[in-house]
C-alpha positions as CSV (number, residue, x, y, z in Angstrom):
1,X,0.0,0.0,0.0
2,X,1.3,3.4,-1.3
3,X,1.5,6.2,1.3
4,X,2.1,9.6,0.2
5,X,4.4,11.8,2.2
6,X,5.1,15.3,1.6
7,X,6.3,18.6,3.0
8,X,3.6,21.7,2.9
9,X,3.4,25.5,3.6
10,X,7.1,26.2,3.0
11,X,8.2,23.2,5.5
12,X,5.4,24.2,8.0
13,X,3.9,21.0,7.9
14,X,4.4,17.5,7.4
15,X,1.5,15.4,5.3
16,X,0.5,12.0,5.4
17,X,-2.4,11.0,2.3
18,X,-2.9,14.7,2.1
19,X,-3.4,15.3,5.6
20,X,-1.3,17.2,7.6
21,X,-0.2,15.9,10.8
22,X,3.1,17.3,12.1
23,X,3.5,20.7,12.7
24,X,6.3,23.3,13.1
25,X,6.7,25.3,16.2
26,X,7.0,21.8,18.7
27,X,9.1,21.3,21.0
28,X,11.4,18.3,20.3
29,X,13.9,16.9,23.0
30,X,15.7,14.6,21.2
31,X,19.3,12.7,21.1
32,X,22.1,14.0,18.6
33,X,25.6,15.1,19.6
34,X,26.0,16.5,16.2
35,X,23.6,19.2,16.6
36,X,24.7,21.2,19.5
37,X,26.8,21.0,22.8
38,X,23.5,19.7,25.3
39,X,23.0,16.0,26.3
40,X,19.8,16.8,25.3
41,X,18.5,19.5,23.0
42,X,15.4,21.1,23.5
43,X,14.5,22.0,19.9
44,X,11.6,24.6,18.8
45,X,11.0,23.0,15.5
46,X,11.4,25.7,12.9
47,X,11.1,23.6,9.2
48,X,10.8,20.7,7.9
49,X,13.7,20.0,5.6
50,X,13.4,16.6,4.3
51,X,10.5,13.8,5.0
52,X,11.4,9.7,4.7
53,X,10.4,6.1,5.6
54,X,12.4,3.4,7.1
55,X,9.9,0.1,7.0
56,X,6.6,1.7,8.6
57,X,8.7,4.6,10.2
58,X,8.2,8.5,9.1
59,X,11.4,10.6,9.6
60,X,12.2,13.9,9.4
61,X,15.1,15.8,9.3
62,X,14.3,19.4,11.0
63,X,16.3,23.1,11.1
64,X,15.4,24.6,14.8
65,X,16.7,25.9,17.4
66,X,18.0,24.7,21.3
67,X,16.0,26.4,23.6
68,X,18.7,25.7,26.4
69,X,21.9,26.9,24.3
70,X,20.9,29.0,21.1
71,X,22.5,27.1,18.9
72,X,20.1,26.2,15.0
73,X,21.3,23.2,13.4
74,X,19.8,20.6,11.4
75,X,19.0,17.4,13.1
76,X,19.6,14.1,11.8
77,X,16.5,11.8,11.1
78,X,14.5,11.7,13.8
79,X,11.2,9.4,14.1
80,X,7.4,11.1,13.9
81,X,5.0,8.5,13.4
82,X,4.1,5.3,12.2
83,X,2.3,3.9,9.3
84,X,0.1,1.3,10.8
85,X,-2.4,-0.3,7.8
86,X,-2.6,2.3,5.9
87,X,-2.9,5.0,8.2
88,X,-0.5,7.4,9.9
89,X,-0.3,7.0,13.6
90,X,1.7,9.7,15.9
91,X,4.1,8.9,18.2
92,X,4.4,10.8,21.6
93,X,7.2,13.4,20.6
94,X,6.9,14.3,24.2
95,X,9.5,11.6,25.5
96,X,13.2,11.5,24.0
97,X,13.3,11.1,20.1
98,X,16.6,8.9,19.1
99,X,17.8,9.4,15.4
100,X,16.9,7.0,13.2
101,X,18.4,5.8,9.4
102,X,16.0,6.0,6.4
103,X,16.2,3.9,3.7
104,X,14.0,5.6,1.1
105,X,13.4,9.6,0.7
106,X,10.5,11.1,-0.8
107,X,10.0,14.5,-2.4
């Protein structure tokens, strides 16, 4: 089963089947040495900059910014949600997100 993924409203928003279901403006504490000097960043989510899948996965790489040091980077794939029969399930973004590889990138 096909699932379209795409990036809408200038990488405001994140749809799934043409329905948009992750938004900018979050707050993301995730794991990533890479993107700034914290253990753990706490990231306002700014843009979505690329959307994937790996298996049943959706990713996303994001530009934002640490609310603890100021630095803006762009993260490395981090997990959003779930495709689960067809349909996109959310995962709580809540808790600590760990980066993830993705195998195939849609555009």
């Amino acid at each position: 089963m096909a699932v379209a993924l795409r990036i809408l409203d200038d990488g405001a928003w994140i749809s799934v089947n043409d329905h948009r279901e992750v938004s900018v403006s979050e707050l993301w504490r995730f794991v990533d040495p890479t993107f700034c000097a914290c253990t753990l960043p706490d990231m306002v989510v700014e843009n979505f900059i690329e959307v994937g899948v790996d298996g049943r996965t959706v990713e996303v790489r994001v530009y934002g910014q640490c609310i603890a040091c100021g630095e803006k980077s762009t993260t490395e794939w981090l997990p959003v949600g779930r495709i689960v029969d067809g349909e996109f399930r959310d995962i709580d973004r809540e808790s600590v997100l760990a980066p993830t590889g993705v195998t195939e990138h849609q555009e």
